[in-house]
C-alpha positions as CSV (number, residue, x, y, z in Angstrom):
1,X,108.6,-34.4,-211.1
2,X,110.1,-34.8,-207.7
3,X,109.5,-32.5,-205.1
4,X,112.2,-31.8,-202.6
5,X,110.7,-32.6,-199.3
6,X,112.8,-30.3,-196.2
7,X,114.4,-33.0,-194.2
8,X,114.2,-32.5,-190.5
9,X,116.7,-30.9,-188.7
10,X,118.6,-33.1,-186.5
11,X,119.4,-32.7,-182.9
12,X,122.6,-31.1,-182.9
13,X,121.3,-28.7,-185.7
14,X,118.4,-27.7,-183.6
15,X,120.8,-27.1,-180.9
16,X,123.0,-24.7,-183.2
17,X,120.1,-22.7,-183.9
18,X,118.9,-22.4,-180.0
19,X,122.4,-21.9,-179.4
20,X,122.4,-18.6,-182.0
21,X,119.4,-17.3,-180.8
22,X,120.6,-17.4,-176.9
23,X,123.6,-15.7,-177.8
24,X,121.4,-12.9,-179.2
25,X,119.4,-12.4,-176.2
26,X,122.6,-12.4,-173.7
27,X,124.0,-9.7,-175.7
28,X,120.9,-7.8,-175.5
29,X,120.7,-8.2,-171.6
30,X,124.4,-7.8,-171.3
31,X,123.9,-4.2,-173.4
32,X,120.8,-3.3,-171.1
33,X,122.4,-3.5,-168.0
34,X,125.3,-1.6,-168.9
35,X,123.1,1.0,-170.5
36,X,121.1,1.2,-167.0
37,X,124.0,1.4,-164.7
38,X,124.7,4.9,-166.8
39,X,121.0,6.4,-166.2
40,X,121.4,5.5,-162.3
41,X,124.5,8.3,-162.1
42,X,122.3,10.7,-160.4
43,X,124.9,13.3,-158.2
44,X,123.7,15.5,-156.0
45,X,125.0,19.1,-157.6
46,X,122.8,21.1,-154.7
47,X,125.0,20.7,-151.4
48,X,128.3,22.4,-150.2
49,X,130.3,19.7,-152.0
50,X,132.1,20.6,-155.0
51,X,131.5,19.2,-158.5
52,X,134.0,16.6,-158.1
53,X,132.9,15.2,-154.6
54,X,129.2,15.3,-156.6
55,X,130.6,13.4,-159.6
56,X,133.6,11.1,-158.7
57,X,131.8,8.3,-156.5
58,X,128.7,8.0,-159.0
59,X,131.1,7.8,-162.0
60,X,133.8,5.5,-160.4
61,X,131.3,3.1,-159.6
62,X,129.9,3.5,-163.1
63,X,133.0,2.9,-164.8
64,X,133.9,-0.2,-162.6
65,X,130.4,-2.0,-163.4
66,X,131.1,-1.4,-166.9
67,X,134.8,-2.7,-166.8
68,X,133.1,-5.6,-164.6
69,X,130.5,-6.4,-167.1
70,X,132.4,-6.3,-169.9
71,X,134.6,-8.7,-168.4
72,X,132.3,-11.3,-168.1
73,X,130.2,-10.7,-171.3
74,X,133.7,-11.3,-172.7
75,X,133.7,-14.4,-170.7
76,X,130.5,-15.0,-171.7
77,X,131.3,-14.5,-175.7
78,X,134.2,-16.8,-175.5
79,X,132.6,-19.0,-173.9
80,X,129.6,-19.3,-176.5
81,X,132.4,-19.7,-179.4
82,X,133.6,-22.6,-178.2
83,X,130.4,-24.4,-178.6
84,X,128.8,-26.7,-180.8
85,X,125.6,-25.8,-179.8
86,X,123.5,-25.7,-176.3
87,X,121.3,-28.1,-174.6
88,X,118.3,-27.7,-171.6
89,X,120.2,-27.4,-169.0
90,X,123.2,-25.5,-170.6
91,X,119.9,-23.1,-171.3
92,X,118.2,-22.9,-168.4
93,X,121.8,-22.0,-166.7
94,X,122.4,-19.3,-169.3
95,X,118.9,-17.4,-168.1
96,X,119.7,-18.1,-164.4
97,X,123.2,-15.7,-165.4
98,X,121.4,-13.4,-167.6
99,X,118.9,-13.0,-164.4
100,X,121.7,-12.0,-162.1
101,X,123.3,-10.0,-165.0
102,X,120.1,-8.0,-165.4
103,X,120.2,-7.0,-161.3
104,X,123.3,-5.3,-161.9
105,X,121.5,-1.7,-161.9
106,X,119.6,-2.7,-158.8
107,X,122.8,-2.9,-157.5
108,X,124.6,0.4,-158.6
109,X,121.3,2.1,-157.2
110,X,121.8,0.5,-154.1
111,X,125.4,1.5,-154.1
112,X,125.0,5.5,-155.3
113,X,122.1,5.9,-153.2
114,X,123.6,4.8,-150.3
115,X,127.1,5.2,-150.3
116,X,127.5,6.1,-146.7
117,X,125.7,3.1,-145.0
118,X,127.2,0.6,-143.9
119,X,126.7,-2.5,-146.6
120,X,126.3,-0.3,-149.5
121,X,129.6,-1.8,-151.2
122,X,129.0,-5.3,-149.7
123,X,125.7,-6.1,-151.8
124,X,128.1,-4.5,-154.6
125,X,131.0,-7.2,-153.9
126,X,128.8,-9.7,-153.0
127,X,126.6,-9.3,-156.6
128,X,129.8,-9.7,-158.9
129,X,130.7,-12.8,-156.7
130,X,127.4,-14.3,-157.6
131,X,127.9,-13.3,-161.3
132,X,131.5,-15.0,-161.4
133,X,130.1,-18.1,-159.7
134,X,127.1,-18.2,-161.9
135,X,129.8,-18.0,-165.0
136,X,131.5,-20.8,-163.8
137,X,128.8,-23.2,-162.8
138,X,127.7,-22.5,-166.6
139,X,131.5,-22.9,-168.1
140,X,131.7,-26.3,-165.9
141,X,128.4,-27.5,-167.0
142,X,129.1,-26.9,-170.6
143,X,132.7,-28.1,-170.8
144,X,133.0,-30.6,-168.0
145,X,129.1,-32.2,-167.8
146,X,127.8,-31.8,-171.0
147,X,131.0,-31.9,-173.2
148,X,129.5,-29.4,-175.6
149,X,133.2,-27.2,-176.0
150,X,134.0,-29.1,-178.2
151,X,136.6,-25.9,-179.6
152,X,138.0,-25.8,-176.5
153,X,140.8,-27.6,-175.5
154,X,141.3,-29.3,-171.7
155,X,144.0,-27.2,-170.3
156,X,142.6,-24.6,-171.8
157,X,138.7,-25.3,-170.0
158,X,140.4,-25.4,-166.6
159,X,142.4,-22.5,-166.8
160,X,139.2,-20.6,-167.9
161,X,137.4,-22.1,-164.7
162,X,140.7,-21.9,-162.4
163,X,139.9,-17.7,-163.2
164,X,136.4,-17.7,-162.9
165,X,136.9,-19.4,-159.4
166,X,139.3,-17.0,-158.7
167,X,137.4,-14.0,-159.5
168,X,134.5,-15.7,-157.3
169,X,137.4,-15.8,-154.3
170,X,138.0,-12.0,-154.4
171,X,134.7,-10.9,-155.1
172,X,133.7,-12.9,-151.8
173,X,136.6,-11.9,-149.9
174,X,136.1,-8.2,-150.3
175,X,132.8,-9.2,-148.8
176,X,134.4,-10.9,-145.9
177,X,136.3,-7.4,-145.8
178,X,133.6,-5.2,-145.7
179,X,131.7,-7.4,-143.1
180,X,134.8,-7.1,-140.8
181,X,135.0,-10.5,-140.8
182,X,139.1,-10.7,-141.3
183,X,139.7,-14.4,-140.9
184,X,136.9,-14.9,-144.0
185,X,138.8,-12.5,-146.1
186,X,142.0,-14.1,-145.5
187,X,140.7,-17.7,-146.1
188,X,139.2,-16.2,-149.3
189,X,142.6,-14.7,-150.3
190,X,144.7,-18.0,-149.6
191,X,142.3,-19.9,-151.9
192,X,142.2,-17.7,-154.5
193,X,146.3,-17.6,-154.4
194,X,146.3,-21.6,-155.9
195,X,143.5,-20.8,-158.0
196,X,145.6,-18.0,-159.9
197,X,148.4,-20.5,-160.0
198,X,146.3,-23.0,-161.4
199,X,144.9,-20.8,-164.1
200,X,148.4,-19.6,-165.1
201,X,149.7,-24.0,-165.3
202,X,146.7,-24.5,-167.6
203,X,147.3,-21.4,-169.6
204,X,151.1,-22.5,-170.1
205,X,149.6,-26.2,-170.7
206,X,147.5,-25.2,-173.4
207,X,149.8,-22.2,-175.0
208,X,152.2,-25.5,-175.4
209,X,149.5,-27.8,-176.5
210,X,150.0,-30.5,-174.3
């Protein structure tokens, strides 16, 4: 009798498997940090305030990191879907975003504790600019350098990085904003202007197929 002998898996299997598991832990870090955000709503009930002065700033800024995450683990989902599966780098990337997805609490503490000082909502702008950015140095790697959307067509990869750049633009120039520093917001707004355009061309180039 024969015996069937498990042939090795080859590269691009291997890759398919990292790639499954990677997803898995994303969606685990994504769902973390949202779940954290919610514990850091701590208002203060004990002053002269009334209950809605106590609860409105803790819950809006609550309920705009969870919009904002779920964005980009949306991003992030779409993104893994169009791939094949993931190499080193494409990996290493991925951790580098889940890293900075992870901080996301540290950042609503930051932002509820201190809400009156100076800064409080520029570490929050300037976090979800680093997130974008890190999303789109991961989406150019994979579609661009490595080549591994292979689902994906080109119009469509631009127009995905065209947002993702765009998003990075606002992020920043609220930053700018918050700093006072008026000529960096408006430099930030007149580069993301083109970048929207861009991102609606691509979209209508790859709605059309061409």
């Amino acid at each position: 009798m024969t015996q069937d002998v498990e042939r090795p898996l080859t590269e691009a299997q291997q890759g398919h498997r990292h790639l499954e598991r990677l997803v898995m832990l994303s969606d685990g870090v994504f769902a973390i940090a949202i779940t954290l955000s919610a514990i850091e709503i701590k208002p203060e009930t004990g002053g002269e305030g009334s209950l809605w002065q106590a609860w409105s700033l803790p819950l809006l800024v609550y309920f705009l990191s969870f919009f904002l995450i779920g964005l980009i683990w949306l991003v992030h989902r779409r993104i893994m879907a169009w791939l094949s599966h993931i190499d080193g780098p494409g990996t290493l990337i991925n951790m580098v975003l889940l890293s900075l997805v992870a901080l996301v609490p540290v950042v609503v503490r930051f932002a509820l504790t201190y809400p009156q000082r100076e800064g409080a909502f520029l570490v929050y702008a300037l976090g979800f600019s680093v997130l974008y950015l890190g999303l789109a140095v991961l989406w150019g790697y994979l579609a661009f350098v490595a080549r591994l959307a292979v689902h994906a067509s080109r119009s469509a990869a631009l127009q995905l990085l065209a947002k993702l750049c765009f998003a990075v633009a606002v992020f920043l120039g609220v930053a700018m904003f918050q700093l006072g520093w008026m000529v960096g917001a408006v430099l930030c707004v007149l580069l993301a202007l083109p970048l929207r355009w861009l991102a609606w061309r691509h979209g209508r180039e790859a709605a059309t197929g061409s």
